[in-house]
MIMITOR-351163 format. One line per 4 residues: for each residue x, y, z of N, C-alpha, C. Coordinates in steps of 0.1 Angstrom, whole numbers, plus 2048, in hexadecimal, padded with zeros to 3 digits. Last residue first. Example, Ala and Ser with C-alpha at 12.3 -4.5 7.8 and 13.67 -1.06 7.14 Angstrom:
<nodes>
880,7EA,847,889,7F5,847,881,800,84F  884,7C7,84E,87B,7D3,84E,884,7DF,84E
</nodes>
This chain:
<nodes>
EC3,694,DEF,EBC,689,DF0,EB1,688,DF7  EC7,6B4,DEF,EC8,6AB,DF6,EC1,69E,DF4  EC4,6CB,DDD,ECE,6C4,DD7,ED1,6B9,DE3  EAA,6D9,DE6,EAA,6D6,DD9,EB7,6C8,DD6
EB7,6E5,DFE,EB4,6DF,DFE,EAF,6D4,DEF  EDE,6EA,DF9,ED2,6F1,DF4,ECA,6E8,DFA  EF7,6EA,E0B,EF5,6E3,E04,EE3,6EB,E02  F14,703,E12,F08,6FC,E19,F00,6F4,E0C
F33,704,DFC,F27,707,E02,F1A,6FE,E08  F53,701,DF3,F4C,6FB,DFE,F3D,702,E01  F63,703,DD2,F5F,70A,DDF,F56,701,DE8  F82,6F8,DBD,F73,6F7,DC5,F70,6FD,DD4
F92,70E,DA6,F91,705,DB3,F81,706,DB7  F7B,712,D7E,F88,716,D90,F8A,70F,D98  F87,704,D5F,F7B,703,D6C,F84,708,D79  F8B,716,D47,F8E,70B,D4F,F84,711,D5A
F8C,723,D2F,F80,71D,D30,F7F,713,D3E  FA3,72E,D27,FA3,726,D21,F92,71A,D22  FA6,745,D37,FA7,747,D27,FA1,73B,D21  F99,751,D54,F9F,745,D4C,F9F,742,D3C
F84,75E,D62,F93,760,D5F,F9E,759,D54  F6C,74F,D63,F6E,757,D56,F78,75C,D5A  F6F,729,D6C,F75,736,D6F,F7A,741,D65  F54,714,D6E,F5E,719,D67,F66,728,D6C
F57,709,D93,F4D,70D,D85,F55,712,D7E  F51,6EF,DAA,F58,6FB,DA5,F51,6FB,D97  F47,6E2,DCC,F47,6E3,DBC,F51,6ED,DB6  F39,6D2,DE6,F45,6D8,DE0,F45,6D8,DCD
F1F,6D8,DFC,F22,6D5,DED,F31,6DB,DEA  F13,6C5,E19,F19,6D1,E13,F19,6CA,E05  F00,6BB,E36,F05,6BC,E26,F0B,6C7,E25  F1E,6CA,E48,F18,6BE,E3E,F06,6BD,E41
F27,6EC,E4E,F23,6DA,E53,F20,6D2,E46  F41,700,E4A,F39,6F7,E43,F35,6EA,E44  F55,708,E5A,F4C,70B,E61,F42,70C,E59  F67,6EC,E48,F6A,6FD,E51,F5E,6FE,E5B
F55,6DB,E42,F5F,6DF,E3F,F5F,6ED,E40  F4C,6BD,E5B,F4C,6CC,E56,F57,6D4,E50  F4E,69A,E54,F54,6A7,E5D,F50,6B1,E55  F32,68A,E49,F3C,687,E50,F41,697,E55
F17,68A,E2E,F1A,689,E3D,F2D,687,E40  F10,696,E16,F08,692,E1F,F0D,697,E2D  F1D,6A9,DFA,F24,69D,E07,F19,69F,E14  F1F,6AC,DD9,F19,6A7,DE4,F19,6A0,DF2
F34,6BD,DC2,F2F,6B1,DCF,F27,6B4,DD5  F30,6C9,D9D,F2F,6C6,DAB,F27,6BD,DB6  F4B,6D1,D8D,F43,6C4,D92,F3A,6CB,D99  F57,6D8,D68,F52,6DA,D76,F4C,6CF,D7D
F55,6D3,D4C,F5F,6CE,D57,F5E,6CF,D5D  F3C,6D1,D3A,F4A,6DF,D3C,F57,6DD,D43  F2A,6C1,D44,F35,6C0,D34,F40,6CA,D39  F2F,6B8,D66,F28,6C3,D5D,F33,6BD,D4F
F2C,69F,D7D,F32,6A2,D73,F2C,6A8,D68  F1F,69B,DA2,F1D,69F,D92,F25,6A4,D89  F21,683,DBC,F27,68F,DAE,F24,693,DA2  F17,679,DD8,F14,678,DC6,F1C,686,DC5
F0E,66C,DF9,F1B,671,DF3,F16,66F,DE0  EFB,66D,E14,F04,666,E0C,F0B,66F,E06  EE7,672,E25,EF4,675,E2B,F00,66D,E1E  ECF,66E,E12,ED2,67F,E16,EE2,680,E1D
ED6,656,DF4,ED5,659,E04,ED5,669,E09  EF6,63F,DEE,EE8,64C,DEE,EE1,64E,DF4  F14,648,DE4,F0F,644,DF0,F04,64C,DEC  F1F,64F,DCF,F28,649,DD6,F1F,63D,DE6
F19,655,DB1,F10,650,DBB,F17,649,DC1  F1F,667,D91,F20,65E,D99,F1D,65F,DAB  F0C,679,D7A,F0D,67B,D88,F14,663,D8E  F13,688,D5E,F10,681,D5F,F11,681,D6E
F16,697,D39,F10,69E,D4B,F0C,690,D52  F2D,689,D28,F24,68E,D29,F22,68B,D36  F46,679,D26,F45,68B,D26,F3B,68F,D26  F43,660,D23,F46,662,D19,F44,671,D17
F35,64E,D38,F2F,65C,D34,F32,664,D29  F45,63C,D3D,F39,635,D33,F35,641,D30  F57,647,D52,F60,649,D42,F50,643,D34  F4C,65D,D6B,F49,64E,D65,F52,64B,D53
F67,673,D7B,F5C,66C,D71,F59,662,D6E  F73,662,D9B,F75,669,D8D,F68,667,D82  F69,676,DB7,F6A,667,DB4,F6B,671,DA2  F72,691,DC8,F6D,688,DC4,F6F,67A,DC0
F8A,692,DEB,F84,693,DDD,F77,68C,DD8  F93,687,E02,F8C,695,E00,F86,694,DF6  FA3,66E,DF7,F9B,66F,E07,F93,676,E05  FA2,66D,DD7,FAC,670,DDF,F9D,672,DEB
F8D,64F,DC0,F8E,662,DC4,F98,660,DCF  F88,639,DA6,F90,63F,DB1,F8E,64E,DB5  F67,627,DA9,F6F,630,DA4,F79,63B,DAB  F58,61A,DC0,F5D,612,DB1,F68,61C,DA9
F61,618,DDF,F57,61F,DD1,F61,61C,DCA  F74,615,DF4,F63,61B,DF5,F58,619,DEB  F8E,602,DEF,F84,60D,DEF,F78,60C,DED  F9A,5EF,DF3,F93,5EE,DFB,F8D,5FA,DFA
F96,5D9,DD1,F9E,5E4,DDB,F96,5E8,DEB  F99,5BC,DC2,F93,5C4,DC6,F9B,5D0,DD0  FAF,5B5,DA5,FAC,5B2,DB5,FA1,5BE,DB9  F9C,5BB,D88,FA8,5BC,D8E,FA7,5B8,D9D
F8E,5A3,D6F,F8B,5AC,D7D,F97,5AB,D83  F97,5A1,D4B,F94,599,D59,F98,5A7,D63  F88,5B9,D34,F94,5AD,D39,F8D,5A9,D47  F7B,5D1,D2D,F8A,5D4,D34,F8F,5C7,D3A
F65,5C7,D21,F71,5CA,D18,F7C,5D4,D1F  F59,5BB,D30,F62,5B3,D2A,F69,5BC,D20  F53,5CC,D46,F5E,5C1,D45,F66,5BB,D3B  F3F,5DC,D34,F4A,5E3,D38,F5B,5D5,D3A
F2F,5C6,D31,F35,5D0,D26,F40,5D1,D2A  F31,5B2,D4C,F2C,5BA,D45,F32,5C2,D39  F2F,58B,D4A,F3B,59F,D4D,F2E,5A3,D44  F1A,576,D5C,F1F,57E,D4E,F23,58A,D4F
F1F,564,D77,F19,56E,D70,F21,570,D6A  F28,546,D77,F30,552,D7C,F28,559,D6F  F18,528,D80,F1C,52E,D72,F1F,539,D7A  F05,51A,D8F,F13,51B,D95,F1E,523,D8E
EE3,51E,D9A,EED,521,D8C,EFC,523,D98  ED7,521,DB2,ED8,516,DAD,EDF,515,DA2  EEF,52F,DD0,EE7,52B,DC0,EE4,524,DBB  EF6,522,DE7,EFF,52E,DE0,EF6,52C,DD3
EE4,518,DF2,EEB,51C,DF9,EF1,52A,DED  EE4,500,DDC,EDB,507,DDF,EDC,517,DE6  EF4,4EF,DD4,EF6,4FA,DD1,EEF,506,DD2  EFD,4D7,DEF,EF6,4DE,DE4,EF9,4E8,DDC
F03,4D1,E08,F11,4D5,DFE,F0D,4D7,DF0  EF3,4D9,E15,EFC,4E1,E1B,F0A,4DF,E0A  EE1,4C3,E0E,EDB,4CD,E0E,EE8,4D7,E0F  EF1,4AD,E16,EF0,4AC,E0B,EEE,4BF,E07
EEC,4B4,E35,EF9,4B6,E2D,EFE,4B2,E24  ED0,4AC,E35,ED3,4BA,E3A,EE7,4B9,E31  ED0,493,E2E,ECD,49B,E26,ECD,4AA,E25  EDD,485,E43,EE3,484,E33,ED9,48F,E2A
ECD,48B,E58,ED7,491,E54,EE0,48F,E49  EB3,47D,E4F,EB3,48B,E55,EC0,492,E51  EC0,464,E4D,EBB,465,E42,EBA,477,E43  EC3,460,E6A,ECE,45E,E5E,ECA,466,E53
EAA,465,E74,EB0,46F,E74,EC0,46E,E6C  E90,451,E6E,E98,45A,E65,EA2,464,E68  E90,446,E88,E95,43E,E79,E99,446,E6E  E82,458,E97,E95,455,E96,E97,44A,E8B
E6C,45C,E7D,E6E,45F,E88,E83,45D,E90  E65,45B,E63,E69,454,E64,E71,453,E78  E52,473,E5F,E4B,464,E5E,E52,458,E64  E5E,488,E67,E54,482,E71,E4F,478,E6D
E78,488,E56,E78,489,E67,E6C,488,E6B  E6C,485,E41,E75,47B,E45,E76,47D,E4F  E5E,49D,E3D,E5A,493,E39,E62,485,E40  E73,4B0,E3F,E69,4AE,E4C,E66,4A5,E46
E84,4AD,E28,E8B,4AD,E37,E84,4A7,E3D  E6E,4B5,E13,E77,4A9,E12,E7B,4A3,E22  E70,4D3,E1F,E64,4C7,E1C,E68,4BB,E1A  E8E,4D8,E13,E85,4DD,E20,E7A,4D3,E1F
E8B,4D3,DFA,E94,4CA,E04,E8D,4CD,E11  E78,4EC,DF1,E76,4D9,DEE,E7B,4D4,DF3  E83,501,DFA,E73,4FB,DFF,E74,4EC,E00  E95,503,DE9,E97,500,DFB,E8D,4F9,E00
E85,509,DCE,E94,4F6,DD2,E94,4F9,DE0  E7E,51F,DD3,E75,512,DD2,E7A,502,DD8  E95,52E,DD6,E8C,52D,DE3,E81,51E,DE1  EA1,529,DC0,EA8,528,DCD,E9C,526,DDC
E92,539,DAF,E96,52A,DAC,E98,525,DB9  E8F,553,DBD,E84,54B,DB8,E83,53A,DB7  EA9,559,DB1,EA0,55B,DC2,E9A,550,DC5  EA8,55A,D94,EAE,556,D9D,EAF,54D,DAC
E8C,56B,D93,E90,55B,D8B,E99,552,D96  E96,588,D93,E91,57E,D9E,E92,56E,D9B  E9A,58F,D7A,E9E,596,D86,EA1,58D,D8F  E94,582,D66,E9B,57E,D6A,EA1,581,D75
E72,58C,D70,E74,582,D69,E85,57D,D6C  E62,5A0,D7F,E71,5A1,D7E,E76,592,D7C  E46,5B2,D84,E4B,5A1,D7F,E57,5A2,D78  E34,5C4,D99,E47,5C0,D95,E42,5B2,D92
E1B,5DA,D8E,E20,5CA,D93,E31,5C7,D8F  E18,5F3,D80,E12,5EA,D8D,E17,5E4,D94  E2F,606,D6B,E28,5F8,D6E,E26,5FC,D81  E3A,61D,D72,E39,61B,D60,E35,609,D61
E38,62B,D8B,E45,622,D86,E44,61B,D7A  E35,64F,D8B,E2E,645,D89,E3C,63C,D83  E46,664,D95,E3B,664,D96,E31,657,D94  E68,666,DA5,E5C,65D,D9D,E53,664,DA2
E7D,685,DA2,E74,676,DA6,E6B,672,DA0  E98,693,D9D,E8D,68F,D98,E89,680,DA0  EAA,6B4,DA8,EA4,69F,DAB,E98,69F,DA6  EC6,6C5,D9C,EB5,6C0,D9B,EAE,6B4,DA1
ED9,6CB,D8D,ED7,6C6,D99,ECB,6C6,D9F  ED3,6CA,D70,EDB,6D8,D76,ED6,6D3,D85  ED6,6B8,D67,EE1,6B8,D62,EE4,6C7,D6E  EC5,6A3,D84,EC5,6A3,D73,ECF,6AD,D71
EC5,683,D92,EC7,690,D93,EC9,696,D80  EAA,667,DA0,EB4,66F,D96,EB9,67E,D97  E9B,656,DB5,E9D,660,DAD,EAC,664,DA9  E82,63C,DC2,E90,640,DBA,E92,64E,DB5
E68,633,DCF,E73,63D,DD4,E85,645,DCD  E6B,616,DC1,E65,621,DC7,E6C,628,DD0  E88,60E,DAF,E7D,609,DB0,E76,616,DB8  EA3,5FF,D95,E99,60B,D9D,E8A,60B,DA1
EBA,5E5,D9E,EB2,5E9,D95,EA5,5F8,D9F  EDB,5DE,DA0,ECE,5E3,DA7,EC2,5E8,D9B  EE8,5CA,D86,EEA,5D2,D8E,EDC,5DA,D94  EE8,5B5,D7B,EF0,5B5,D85,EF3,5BF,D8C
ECE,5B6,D6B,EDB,5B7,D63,EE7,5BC,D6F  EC1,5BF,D89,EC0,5BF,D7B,ECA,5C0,D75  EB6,5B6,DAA,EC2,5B6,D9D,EBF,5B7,D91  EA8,5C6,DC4,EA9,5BC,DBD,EB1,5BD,DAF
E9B,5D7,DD6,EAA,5CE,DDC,EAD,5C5,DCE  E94,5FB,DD9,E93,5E9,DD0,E9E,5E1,DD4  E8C,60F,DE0,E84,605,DEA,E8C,5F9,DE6  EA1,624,DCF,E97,622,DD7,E92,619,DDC
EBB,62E,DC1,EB6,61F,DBB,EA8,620,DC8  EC8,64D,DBE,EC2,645,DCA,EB9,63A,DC0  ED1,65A,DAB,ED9,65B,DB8,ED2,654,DC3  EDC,654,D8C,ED2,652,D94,ED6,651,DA5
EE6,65B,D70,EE1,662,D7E,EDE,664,D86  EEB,647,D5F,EF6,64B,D6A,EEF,655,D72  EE2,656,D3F,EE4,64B,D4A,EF1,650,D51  ED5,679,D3D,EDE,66F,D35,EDB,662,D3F
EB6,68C,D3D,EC4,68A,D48,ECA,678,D43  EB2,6AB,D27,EAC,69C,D2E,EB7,696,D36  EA7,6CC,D33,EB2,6C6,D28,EAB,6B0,D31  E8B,6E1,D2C,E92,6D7,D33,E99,6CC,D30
E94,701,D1C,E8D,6F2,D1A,E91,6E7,D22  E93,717,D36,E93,715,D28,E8E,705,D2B  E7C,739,D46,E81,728,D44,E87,729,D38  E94,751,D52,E88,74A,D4A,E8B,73F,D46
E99,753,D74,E9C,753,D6A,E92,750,D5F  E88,74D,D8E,E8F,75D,D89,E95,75C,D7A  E95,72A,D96,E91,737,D99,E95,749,D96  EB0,71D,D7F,EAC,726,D88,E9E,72D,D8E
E91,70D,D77,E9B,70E,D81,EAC,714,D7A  E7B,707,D67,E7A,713,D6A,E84,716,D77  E7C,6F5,D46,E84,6F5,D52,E83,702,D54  E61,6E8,D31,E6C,6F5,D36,E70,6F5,D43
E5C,6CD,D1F,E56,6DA,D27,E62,6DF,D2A  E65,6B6,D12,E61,6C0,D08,E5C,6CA,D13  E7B,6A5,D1E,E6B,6A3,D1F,E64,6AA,D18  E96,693,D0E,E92,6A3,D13,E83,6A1,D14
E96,675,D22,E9B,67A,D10,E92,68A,D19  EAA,666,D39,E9E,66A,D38,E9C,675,D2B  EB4,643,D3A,EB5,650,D3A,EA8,654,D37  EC2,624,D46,EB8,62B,D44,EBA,639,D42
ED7,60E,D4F,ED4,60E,D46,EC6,615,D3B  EE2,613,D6B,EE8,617,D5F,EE2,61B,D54  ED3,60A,D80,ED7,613,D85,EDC,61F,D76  EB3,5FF,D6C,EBC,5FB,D79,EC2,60A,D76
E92,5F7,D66,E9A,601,D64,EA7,5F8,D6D  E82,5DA,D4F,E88,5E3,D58,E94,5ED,D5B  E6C,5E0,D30,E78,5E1,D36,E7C,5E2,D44  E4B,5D1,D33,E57,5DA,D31,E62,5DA,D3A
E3E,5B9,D35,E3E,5BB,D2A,E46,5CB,D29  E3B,5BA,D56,E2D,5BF,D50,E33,5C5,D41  E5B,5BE,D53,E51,5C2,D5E,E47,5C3,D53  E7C,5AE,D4F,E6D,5B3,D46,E61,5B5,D56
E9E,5AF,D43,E93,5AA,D51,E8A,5B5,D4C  EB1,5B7,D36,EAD,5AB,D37,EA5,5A4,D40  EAF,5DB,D28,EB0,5D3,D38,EAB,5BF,D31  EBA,5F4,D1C,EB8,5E7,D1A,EB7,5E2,D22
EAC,60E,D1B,EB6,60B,D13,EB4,5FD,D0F  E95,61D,D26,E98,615,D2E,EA1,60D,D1C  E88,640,D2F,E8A,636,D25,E95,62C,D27  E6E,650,D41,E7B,648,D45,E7C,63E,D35
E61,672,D3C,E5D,662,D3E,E6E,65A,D3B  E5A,68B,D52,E63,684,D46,E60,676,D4D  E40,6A4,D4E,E46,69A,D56,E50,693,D4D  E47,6C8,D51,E3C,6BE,D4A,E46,6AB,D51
E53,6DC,D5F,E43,6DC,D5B,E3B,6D4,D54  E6B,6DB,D77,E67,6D8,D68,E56,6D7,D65  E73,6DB,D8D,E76,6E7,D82,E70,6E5,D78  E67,6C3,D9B,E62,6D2,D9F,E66,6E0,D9C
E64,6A9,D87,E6E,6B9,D8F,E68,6C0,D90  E5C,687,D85,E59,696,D83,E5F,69F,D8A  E57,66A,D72,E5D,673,D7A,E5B,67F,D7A  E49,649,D63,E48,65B,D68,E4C,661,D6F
E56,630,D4E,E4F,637,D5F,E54,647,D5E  E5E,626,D39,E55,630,D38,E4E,634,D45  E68,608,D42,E6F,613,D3D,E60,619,D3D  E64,609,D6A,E6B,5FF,D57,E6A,60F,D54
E6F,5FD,D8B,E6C,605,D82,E70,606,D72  E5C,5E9,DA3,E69,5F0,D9B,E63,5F7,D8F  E47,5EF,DBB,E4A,5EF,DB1,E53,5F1,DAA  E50,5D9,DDA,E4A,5E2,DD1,E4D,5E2,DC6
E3C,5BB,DE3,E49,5C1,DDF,E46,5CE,DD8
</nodes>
């Protein structure tokens, strides 16, 4: 399995001149005695070297990138605190559209204690009926196939199949303090946007620079949300806008016409390579 990723793993930009190490808030699943990361629950504190992006400009201090950045969970199929946890290959975007990747995943060995536990349980208890089964089907040859099939449809009305815990995972924060789950919708993504549009800020961001992750991936789909109010998209793949293929970036930026500091309509340009997954 590969390696997930805990707190103090190593990432690096190819703006930045010194590496930022990953700080992991709270995770309930332990790798080699540290934290694991998942989608939410990690950020990266200012690394103390200099951000030299723009090109041509002079560096300043490389600002650090809040939770919520993360525009690709990498290799890992596996659950932390119910949600994907980050593994090899992951990266992040940082406040001025930047991708950061791993350098090193801050442990060797995945030992994903409640991650997996689960899995784990489930596969041992199959083994054991499993082996039970054959045991009876060849010692007891057609004498056991009563016994064969009372246990194949014991096996079926187990809990095995669906878990060995029958308990309904624990709301998260967020749930419980907005109440019981509304019907599901048949949208795309967890947060509403119009057909063309974005998706709306994350509200956990509380106004600070944060990127939701519609789809990740080079043909996928992320937004970044600037403090100022500006955005800008990311759109991988589907129709060209105008005689703008995909990728593209739709964004807008404050408008110095504007008395009040407001941000202008959004413009459509070719997507940088730097800002493609």
């Amino acid at each position: 399995m590969a390696d997930l990723i805990s707190d103090g793993g190593e990432f690096s930009c190819n703006f930045c001149t010194s590496k930022l190490k990953l700080t992991v808030t709270s995770s309930s699943s332990n790798g080699e005695k540290k934290k694991l990361a998942n989608q939410t629950n990690c950020f990266f504190p200012p690394p103390g070297g200099n951000c030299t992006f723009p090109p041509g400009v002079p560096p300043t201090p490389c600002p650090g990138i809040p939770p919520g950045c993360v525009i690709s969970t990498g290799q890992s199929v596996v659950k932390v605190d119910q949600l994907t946890a980050l593994g090899d290959g992951c990266q992040f975007i940082c406040p001025k559209g930047q991708i950061v990747s791993l350098s090193s995943a801050g442990q060797t060995k995945a030992k994903h204690d409640e991650a997996s536990s689960g899995m784990g349980t489930k596969v041992v208890a199959g083994l054991a009926v499993v082996g039970a089964i054959l045991i009876i089907a060849l010692t007891k040859g057609k004498a056991g196939r009563p016994a064969l099939k009372a246990a194949l449809e014991k096996l079926g009305r187990s809990g095995i199949k669906k878990g060995v815990s029958k308990s309904p995972p624990k709301p998260t924060k967020m749930q419980a303090a907005n109440g019981p789950a509304a019907p599901k919708s048949n949208s795309s993504t967890k947060l509403k946007k119009s057909r063309s549009g974005h998706p709306e800020p994350d509200p956990r961001a509380d106004g600070r620079a944060h990127t939701v992750i519609e789809k990740p991936g080079r043909d996928g789909q992320y937004t970044t949300f600037n403090e100022d109010g500006t955005f800008k998209q990311y759109r991988g793949s589907g129709k060209p806008h105008g005689n703008i293929p995909r990728p593209n970036i739709k964004e807008n930026r404050i408008d110095p016409r504007s008395p009040n500091g407001l941000p202008s309509r959004s413009t459509v340009r070719p997507a940088e390579p730097h800002e493609i997954p």
